[in-house]
Backbone and ligand atoms as CSV (ligand in chain L), in Angstrom:
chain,resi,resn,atom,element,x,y,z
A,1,UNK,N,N,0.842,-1.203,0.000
A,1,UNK,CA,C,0.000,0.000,0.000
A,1,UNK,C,C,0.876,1.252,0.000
A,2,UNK,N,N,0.717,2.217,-0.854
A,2,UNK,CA,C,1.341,3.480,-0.674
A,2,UNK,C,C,0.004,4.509,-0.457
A,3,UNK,N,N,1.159,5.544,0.326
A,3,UNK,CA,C,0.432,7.222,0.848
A,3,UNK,C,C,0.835,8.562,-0.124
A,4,UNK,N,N,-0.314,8.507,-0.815
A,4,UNK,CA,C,-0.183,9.595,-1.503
A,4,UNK,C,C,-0.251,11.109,-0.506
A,5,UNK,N,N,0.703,12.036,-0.930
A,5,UNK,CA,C,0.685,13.562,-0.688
A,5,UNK,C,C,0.774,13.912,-1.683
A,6,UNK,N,N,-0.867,14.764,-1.882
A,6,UNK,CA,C,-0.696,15.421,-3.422
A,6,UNK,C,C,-1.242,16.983,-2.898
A,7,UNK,N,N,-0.050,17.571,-3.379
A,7,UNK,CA,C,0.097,19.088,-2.770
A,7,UNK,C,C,-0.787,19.417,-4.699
A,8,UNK,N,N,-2.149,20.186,-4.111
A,8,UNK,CA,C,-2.549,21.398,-6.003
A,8,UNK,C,C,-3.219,22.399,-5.414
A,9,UNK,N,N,-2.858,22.978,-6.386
A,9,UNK,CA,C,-3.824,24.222,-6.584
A,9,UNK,C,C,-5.166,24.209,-6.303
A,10,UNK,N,N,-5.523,25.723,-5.449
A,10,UNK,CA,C,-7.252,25.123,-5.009
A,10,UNK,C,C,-8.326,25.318,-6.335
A,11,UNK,N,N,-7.846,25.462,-7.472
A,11,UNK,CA,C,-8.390,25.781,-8.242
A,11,UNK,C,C,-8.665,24.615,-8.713
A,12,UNK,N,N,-8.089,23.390,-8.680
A,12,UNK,CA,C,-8.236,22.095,-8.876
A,12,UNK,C,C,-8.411,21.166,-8.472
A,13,UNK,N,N,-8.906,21.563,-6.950
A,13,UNK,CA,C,-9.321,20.633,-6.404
A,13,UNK,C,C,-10.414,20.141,-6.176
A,14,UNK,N,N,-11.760,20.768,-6.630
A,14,UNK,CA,C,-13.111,20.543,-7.191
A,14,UNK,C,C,-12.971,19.141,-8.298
A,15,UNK,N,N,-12.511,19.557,-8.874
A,15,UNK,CA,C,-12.371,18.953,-10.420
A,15,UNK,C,C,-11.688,17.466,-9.832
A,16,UNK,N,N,-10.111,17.533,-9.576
A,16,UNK,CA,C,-9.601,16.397,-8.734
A,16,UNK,C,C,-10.458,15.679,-7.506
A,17,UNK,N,N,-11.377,16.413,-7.097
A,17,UNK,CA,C,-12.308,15.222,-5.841
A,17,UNK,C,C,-13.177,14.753,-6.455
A,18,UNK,N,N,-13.422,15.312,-7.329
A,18,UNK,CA,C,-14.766,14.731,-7.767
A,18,UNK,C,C,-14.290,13.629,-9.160
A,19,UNK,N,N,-13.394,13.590,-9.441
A,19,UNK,CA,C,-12.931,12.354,-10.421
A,19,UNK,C,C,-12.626,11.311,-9.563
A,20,UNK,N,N,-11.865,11.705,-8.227
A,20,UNK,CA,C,-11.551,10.610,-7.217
A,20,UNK,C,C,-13.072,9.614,-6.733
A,21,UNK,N,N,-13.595,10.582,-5.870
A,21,UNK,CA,C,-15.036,10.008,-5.613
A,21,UNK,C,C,-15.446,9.117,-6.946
A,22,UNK,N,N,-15.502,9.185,-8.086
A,22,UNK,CA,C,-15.753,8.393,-9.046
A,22,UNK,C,C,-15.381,7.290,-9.374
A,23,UNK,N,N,-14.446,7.572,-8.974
A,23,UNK,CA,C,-13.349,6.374,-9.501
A,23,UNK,C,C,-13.132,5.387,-8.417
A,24,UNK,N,N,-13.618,6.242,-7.117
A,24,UNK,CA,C,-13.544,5.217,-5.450
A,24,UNK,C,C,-12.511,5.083,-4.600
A,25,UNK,N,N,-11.641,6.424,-5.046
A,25,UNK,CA,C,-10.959,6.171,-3.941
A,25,UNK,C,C,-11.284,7.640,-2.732
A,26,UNK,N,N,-10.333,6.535,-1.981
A,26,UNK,CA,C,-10.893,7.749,-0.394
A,26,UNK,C,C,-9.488,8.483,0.077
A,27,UNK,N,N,-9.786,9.729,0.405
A,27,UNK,CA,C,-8.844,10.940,0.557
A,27,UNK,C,C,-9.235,11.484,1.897
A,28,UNK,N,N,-8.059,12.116,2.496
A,28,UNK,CA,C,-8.018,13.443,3.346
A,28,UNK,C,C,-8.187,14.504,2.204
A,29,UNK,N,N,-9.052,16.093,3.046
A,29,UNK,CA,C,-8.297,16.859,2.349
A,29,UNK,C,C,-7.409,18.019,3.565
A,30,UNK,N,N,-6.857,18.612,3.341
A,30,UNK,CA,C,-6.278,19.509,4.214
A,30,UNK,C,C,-6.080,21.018,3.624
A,31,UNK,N,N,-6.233,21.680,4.051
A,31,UNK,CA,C,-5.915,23.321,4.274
A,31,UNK,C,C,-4.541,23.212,3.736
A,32,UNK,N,N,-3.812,23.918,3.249
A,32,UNK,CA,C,-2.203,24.182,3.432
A,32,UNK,C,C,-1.739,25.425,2.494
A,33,UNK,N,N,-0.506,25.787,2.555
A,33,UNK,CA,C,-0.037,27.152,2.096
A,33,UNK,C,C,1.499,26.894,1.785
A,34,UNK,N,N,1.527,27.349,0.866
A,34,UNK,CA,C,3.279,27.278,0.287
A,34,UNK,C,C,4.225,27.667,0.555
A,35,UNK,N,N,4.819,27.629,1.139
A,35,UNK,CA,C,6.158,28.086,2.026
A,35,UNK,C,C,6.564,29.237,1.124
A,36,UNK,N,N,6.557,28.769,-0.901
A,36,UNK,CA,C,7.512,30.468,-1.390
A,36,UNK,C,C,6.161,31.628,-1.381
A,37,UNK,N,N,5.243,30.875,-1.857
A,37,UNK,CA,C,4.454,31.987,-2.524
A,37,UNK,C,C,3.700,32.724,-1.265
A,38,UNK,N,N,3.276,31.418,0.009
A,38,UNK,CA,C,2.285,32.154,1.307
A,38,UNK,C,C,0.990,31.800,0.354
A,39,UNK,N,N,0.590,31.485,-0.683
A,39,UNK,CA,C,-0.580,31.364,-0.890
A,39,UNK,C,C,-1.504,30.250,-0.380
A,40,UNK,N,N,-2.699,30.376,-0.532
A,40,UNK,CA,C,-3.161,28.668,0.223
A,40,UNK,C,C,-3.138,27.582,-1.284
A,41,UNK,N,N,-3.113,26.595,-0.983
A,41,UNK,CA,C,-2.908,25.426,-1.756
A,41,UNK,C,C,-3.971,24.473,-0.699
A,42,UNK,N,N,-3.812,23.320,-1.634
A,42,UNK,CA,C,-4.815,21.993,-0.674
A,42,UNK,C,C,-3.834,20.741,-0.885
A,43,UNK,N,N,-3.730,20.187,-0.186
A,43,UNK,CA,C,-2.871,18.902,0.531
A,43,UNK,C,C,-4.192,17.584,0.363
A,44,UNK,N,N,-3.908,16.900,-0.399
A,44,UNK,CA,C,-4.881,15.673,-0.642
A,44,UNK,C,C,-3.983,14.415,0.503
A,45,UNK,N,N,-4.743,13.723,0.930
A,45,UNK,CA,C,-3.978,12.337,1.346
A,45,UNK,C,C,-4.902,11.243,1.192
A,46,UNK,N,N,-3.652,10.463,0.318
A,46,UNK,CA,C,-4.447,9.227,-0.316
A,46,UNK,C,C,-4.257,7.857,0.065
A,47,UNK,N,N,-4.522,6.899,0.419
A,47,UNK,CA,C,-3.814,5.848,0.712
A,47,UNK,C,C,-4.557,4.801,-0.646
A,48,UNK,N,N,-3.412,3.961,-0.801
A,48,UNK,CA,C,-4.089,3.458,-1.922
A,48,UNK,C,C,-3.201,2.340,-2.450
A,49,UNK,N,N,-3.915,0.930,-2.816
A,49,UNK,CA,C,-3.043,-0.240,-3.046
A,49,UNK,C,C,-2.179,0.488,-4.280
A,50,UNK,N,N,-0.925,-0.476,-4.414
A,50,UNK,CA,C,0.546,-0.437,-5.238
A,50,UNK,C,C,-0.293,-0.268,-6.629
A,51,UNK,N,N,-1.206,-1.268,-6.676
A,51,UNK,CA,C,-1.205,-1.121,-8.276
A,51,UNK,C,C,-2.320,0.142,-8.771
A,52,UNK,N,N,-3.306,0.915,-7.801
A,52,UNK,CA,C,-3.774,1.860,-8.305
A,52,UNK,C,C,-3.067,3.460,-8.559
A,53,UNK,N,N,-1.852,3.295,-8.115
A,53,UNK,CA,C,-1.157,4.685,-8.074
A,53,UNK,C,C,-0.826,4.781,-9.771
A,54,UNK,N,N,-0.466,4.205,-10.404
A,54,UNK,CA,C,-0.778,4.566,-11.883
A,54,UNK,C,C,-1.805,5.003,-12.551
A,55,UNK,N,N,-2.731,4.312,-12.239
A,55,UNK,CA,C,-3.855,5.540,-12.502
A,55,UNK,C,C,-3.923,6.570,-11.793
A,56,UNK,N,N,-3.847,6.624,-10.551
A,56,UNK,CA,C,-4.326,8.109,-10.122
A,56,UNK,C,C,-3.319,9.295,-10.101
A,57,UNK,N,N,-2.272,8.646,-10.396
A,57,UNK,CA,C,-1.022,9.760,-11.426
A,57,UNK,C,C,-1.470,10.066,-12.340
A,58,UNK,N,N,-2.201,9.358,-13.106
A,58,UNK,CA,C,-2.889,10.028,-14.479
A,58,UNK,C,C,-3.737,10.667,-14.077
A,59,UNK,N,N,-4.709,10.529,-13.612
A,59,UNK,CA,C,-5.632,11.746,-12.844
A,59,UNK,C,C,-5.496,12.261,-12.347
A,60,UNK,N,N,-4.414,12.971,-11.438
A,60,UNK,CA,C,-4.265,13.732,-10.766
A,60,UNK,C,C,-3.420,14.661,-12.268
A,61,UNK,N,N,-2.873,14.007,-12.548
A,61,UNK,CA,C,-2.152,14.597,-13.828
A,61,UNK,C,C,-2.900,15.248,-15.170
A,62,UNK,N,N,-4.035,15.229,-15.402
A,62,UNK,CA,C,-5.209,15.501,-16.273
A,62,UNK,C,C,-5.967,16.157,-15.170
A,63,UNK,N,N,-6.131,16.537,-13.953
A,63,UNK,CA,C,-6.830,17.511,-13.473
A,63,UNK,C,C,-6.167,18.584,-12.771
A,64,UNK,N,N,-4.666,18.814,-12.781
A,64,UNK,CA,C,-4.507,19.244,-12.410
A,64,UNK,C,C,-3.131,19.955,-13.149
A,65,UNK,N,N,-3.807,21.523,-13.434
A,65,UNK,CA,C,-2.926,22.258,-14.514
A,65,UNK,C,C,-1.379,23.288,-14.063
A,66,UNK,N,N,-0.968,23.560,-15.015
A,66,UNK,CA,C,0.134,24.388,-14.292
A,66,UNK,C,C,-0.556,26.206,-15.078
A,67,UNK,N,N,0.176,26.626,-14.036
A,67,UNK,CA,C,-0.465,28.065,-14.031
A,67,UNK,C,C,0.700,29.128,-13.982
A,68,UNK,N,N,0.878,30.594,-14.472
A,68,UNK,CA,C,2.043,30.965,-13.928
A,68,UNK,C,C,1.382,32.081,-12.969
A,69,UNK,N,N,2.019,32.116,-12.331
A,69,UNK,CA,C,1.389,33.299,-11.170
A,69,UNK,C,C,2.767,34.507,-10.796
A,70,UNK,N,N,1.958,35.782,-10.489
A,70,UNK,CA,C,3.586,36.816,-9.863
A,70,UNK,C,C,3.964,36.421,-8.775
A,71,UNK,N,N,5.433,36.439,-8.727
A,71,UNK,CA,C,6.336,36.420,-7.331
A,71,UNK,C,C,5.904,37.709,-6.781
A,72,UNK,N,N,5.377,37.724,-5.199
A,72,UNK,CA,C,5.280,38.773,-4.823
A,72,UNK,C,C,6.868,39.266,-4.377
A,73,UNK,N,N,6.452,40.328,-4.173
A,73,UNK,CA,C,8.050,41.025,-3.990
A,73,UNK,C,C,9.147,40.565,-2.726
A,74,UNK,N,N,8.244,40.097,-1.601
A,74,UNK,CA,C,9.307,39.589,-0.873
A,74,UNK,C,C,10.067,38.124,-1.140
A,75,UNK,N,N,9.546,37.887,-2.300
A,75,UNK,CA,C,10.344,36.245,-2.916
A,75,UNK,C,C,11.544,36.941,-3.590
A,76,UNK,N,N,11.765,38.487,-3.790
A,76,UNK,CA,C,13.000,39.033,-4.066
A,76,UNK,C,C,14.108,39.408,-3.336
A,77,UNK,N,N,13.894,39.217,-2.085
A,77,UNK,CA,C,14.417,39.649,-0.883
A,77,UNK,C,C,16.197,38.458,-1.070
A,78,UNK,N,N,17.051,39.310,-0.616
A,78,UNK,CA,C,18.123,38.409,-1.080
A,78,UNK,C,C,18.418,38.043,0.362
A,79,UNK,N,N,19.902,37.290,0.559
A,79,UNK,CA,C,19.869,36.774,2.098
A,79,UNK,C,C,20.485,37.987,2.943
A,80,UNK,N,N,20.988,38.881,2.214
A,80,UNK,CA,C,21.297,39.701,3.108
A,80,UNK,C,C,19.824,41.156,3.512
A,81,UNK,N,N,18.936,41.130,2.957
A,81,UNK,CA,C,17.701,41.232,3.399
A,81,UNK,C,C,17.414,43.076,2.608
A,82,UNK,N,N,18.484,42.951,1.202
A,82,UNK,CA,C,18.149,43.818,0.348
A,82,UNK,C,C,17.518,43.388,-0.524
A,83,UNK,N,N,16.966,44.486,-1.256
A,83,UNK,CA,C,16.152,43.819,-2.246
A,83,UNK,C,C,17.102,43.262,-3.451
A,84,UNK,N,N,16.590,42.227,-4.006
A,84,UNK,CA,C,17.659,42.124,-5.450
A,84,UNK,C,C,16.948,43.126,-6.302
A,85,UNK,N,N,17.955,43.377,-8.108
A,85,UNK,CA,C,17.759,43.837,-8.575
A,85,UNK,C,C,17.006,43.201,-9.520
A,86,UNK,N,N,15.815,43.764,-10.508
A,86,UNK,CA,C,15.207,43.004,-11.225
A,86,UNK,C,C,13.877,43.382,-11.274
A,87,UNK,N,N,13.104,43.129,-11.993
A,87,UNK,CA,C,11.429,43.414,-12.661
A,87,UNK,C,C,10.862,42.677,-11.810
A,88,UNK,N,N,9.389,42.655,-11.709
A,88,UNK,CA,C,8.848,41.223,-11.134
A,88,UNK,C,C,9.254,40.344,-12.104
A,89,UNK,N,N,8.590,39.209,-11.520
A,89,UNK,CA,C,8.537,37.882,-12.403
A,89,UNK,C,C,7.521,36.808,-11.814
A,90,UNK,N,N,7.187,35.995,-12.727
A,90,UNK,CA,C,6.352,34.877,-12.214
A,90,UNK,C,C,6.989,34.196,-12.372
A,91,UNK,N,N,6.145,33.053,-11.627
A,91,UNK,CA,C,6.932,31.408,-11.151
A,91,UNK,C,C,5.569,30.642,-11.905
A,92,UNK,N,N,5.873,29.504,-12.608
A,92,UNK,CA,C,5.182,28.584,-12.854
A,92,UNK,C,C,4.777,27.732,-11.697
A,93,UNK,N,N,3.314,27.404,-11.327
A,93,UNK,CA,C,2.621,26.643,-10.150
A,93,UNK,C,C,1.847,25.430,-10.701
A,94,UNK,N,N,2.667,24.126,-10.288
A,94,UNK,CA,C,1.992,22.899,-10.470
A,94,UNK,C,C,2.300,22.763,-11.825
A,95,UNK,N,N,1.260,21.715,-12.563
A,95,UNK,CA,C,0.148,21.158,-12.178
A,95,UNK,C,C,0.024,20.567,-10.752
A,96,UNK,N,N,0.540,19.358,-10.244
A,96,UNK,CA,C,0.380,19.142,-8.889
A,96,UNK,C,C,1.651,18.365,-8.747
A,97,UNK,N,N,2.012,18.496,-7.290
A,97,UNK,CA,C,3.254,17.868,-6.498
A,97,UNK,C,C,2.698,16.613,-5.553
A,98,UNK,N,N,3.418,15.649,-6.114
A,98,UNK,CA,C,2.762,14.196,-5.090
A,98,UNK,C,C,4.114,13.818,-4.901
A,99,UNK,N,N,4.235,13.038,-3.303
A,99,UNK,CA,C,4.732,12.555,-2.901
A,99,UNK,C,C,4.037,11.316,-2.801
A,100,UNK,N,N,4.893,10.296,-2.693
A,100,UNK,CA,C,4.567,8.542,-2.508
A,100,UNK,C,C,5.111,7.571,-1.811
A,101,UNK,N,N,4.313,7.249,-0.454
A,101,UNK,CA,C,5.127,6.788,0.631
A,101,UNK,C,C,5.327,5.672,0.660
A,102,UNK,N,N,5.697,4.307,1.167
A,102,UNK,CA,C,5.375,3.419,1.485
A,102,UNK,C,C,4.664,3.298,2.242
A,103,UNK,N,N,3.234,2.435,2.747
A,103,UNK,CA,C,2.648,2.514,3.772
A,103,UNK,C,C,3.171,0.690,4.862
A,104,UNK,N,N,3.832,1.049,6.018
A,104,UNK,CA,C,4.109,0.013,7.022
A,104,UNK,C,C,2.957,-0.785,7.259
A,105,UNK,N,N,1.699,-0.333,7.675
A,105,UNK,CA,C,0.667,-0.915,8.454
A,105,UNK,C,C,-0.285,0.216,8.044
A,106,UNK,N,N,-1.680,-0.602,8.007
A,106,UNK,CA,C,-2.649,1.033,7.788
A,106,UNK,C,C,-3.790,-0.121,8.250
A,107,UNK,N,N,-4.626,0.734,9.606
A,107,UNK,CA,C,-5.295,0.318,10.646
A,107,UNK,C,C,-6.638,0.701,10.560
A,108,UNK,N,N,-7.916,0.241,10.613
A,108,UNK,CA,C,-8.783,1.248,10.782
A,108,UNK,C,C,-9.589,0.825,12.236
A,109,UNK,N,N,-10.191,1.290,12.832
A,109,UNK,CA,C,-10.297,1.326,13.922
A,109,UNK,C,C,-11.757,1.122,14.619
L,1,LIG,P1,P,5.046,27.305,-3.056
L,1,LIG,O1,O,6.095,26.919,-2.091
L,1,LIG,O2,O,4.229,28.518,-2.733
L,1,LIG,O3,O,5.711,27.442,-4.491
L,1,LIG,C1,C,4.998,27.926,-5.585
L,1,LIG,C2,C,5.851,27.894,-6.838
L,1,LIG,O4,O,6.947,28.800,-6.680
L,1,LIG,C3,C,6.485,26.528,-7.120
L,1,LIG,O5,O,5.588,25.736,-7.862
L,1,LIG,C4,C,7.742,26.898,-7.873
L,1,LIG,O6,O,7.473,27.114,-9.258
L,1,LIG,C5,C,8.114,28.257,-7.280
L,1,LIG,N1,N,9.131,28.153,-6.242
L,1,LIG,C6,C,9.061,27.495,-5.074
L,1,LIG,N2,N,10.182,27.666,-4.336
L,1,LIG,C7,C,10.988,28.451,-5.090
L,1,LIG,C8,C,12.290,29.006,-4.880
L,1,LIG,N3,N,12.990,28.780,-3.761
L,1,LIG,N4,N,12.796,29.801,-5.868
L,1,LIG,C9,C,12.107,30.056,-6.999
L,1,LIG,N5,N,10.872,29.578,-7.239
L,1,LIG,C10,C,10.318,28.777,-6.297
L,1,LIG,P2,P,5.537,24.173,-7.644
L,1,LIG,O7,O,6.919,23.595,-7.689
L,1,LIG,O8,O,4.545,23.630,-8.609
L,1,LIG,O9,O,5.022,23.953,-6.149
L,1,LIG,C11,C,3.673,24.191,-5.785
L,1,LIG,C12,C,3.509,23.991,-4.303
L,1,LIG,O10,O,3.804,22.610,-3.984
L,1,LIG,C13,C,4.492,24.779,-3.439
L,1,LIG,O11,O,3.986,26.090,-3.216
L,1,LIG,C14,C,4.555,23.951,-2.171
L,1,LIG,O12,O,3.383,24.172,-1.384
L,1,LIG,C15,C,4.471,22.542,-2.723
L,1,LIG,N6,N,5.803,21.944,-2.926
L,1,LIG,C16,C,6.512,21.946,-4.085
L,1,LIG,N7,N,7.669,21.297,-3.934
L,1,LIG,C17,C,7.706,20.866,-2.658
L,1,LIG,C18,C,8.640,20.118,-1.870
L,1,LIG,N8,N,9.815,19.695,-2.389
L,1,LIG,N9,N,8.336,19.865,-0.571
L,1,LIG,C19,C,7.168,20.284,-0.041
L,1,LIG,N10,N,6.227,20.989,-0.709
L,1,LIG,C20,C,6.495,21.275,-1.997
């Protein structure tokens, strides 16, 4: 069994639950926020036998797009805590970031 962490965009996460629910599998969802940008994001957690994680890489991968968004200005901040030099700029966001755990034991109670 592996543990999916699938960090997307909340813009996609309508679209991504509701293909899941379809398809039958069962999720956390969680609140969460991006360490560069500070924006909120959503944190899926999936648990799910070895052989369904190929599909739901594909679905998570077909629902979930990449976007470019602006760096706000303190993502310019250098380490010595001047500003760098430079225009804005955007950062490309997603489509989505999954992590894939092994699962030891998974209990229900
Ligand atoms: P954020 O940390 O807010 O990052 C948003 C986007 O900003 C990233 O998109 C990436 O394009 C850019 N970015 C992040 N850190 C950067 C840096 N130090 N310098 C320049 N650009 C940077 P994604 O890579 O698609 O990540 C989307 C979200 O997924 C991230 O939001 C974060 O919440 C999560 N994430 C991505 N990689 C992760 C990792 N290795 N560990 C934990 N969470 C991760």
């Amino acid at each position: 069994m592996k543990l999916l962490i699938v960090i997307v965009q909340d813009q996609d996460v309508s679209d991504l639950s509701e293909k899941l629910r379809e398809n039958g599998h069962m999720f956390t969802k969680l609140s969460s926020s991006g360490g560069f940008l500070r924006s909120g994001n959503t944190t899926l957690l999936l648990g799910a036998a070895d052989e369904a994680v190929p599909g739901l890489l594909d679905l998570i991968q077909k629902c979930c797009k990449s976007r470019k968004q602006p760096a706000p200005a303190y993502t310019m901040l250098s380490s010595d805590y001047s500003f760098a030099l430079g225009t804005p700029y955007e950062v490309t966001v997603g489509g989505a970031t999954v992590f894939i755990l092994n699962v030891d034991e998974f209990h229900k109670f």
